[in-house]
N, C-alpha and C positions, 0 to 999 in steps of 0.2 A: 513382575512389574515391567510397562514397557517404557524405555526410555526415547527420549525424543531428544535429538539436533537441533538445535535452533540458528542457526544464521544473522550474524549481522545482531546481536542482541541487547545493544545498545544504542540499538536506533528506536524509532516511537514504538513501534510494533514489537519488535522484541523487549522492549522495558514493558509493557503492558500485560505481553506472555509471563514475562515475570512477576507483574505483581499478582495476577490470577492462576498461578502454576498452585499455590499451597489451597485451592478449592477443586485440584483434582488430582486425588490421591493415589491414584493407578498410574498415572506416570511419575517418572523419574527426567530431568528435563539436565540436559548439557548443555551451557550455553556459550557460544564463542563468537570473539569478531576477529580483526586483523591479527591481534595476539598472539592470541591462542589457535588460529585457522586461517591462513593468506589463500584464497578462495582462487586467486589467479595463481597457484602453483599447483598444478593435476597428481605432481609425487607426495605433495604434503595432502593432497586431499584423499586418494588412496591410502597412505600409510595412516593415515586417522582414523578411516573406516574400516582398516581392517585390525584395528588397535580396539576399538570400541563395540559394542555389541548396544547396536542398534535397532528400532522398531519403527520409526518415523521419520522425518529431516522437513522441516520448514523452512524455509532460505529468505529471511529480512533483509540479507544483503542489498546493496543495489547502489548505482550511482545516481542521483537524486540532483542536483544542481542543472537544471535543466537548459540557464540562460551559459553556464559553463561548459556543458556538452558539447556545444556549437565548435568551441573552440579546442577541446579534447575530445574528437569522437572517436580516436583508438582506446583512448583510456576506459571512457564510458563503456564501447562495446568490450573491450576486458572483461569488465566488473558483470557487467547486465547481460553478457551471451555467452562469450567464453569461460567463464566460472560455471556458468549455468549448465553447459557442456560436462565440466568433470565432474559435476556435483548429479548428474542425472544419469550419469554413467556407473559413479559409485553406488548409488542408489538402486538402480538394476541390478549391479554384479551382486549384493548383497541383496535382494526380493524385498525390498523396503518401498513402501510407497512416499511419493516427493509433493510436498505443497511448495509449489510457487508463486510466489506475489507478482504481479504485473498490475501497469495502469491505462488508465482512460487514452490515455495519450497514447495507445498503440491507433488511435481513431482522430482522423480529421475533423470532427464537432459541426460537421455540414447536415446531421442529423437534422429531424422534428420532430420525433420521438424517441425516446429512452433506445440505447443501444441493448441491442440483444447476443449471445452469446457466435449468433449464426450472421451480424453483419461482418462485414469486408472491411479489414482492419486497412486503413491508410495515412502513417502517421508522415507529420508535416515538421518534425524536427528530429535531432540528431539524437535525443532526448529517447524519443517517442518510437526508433528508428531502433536501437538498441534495448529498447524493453521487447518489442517485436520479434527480435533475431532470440533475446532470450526465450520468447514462449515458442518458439520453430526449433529449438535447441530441446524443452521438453520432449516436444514432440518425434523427437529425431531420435532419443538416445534416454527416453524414460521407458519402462515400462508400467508402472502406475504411478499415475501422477493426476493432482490436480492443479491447475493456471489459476490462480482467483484475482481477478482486475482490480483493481480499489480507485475511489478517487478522492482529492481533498482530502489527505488525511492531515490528522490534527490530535496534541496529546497534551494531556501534563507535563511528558517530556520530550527531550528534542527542543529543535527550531519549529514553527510552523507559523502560518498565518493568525491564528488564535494571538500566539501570543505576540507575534508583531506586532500587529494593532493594539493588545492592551501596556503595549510599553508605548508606543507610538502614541496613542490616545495621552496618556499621562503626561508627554512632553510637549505636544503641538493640540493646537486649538481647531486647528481643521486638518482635512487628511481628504485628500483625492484617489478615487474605488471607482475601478472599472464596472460597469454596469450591464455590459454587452457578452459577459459569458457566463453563460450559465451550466451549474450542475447540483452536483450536493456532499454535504461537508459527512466525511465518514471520521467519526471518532474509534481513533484508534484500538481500544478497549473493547469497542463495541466487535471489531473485527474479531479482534484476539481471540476473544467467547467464540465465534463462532467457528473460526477453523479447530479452538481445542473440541469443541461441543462436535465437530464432524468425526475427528477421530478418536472422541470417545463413543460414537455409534457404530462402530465397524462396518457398517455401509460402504467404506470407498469401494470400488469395482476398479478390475484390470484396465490396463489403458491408458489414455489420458484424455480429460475432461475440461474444458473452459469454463468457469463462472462468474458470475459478476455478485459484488458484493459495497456498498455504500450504504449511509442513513437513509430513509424512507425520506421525501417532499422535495422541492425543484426551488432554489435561489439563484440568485449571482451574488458574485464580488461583493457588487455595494450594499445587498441586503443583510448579506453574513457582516459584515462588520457592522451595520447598526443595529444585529442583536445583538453582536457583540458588547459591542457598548451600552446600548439600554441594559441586561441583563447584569452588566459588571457596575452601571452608573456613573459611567465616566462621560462627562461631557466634552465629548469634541465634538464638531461637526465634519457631516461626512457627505463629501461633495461628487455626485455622479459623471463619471468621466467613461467616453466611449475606448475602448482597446486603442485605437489608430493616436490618441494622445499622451498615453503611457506608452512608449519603445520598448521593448524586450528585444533583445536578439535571436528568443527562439520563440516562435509561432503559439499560441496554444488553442487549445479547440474552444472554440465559442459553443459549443452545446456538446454537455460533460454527461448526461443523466444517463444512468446504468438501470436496465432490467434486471433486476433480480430475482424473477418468477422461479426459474430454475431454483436456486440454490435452495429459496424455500422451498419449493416439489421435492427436492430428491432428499434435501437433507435436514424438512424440517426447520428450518432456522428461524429466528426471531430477527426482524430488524425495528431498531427503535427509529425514532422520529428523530430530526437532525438536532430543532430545538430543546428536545429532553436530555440526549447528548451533551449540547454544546453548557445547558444550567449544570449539566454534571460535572462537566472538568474548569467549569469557571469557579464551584463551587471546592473542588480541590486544589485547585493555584490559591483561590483565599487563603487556605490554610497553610 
């Protein structure tokens, strides 16, 4: 039975690997976060892997607070490059191949068509800047590995957009939704399937590999919140506002949308449509 690392496993992505881990029976799944694995100490991440007999490592980790970054960018880059460093080095020394998650936001969103795995990353925050130095760190010190980008994600669990707005909706009568960036909401579950379903093909190849992975169809901001709301029936109204009237302190890319051609060619995958997704996890928070 091969056993899998998971990283970070109590954020959306790893709770998701977990609810889906008991419909595939060939693995064996160890799950850690800070705990149990401080991913910024290179001695505890060594003596872990060499404690453990391992066949995979998935890394959900990551520093995620993106308007926060700005003002920790040692910290961020910690978490999101230098973790990234020991974890692809353990991963080499023991012939394991490494899945790493990274996002949209290594890309400045000055696109007009969906990004592909071969454009020229150039991210515009501090955020964006350290998910970057992480996938340069695969590349530096993995020897098989896969990058897979994600964007908008969103779960049953966790924080996310999804559910901001269905608590926000229920308290306030109107709600102001940027309308000016656009990309597409990847439901977290939907991901999870797909990286277990890659390494349950044995397909990965030596090296390391870029790909992009999202829901299928192209929104913005103020669209996703009024499926949100229709879908859930919550009435508030949702009032379209450009980026330059909402303030953030870190930049984000006004055109989010990912190719995915790849991932489907080499590995087969399925992507669902954003809104069969989003009726799907709205239909689990019900419960």
């Amino acid at each position: 039975m091969k056993r899998i690392l998971v990283t970070g496993s109590n954020g959306q992505l790893g709770s998701e690997i977990k609810a889906l881990s008991s419909k595939y029976t060939d693995f064996q799944f160890l799950y850690t976060d800070i705990n149990e694995l401080n991913l910024t100490d290179q001695n505890a991440i060594n003596t872990f892997f060499e404690k453990e007999d391992l066949h995979f490592c998935i890394n959900c980790a990551a520093y995620t607070a993106v308007d926060k970054a700005e003002d920790e960018p040692e910290l961020a880059m910690l978490i999101n490059a230098a973790s990234v460093v020991y974890l692809a080095k353990a991963c080499s020394k023991k012939e394991i191949p490494f899945i790493h998650i990274s996002t949209d936001y290594v890309f400045d969103g000055k696109n007009h068509k969906p990004y592909s795995e071969f454009d020229a990353a150039n991210p515009n925050s501090e955020y964006g800047k350290t998910k970057l130095a992480g996938e340069k760190a695969v590349f530096g010190f993995a020897d098989t590995a896969l990058i897979i980008r994600t964007s908008w994600l969103y779960s049953s669990y966790g924080n996310n957009f999804v559910k901001t707005m269905l608590r926000l909706g229920h308290e306030r009568k109107e709600l102001s939704v940027v309308f000016d960036q656009v990309g597409t909401p990847t439901y977290a579950g939907d991901l999870a399937k797909a990286i277990l379903d890659i390494l349950s093909s044995d397909k990965i190849k030596q090296g390391v590999s870029i790909y992009h992975y999202s829901n299928e169809g192209v929104i913005s901001w103020y669209d996703f919140a009024q499926a949100i709301f229709r879908e859930s029936g919550i009435k508030c109204q949702v009032k379209a506002i450009e980026s330059k009237d909402f303030p953030v302190k870190a930049s984000r890319p006004f055109y989010s949308v990912l190719n995915k051609s790849k991932i489907k060619k080499d590995f087969q995958v399925e992507v669902p449509y954003w809104l069969d997704s989003l009726k799907l996890v709205l239909k689990q928070l019900e419960n």
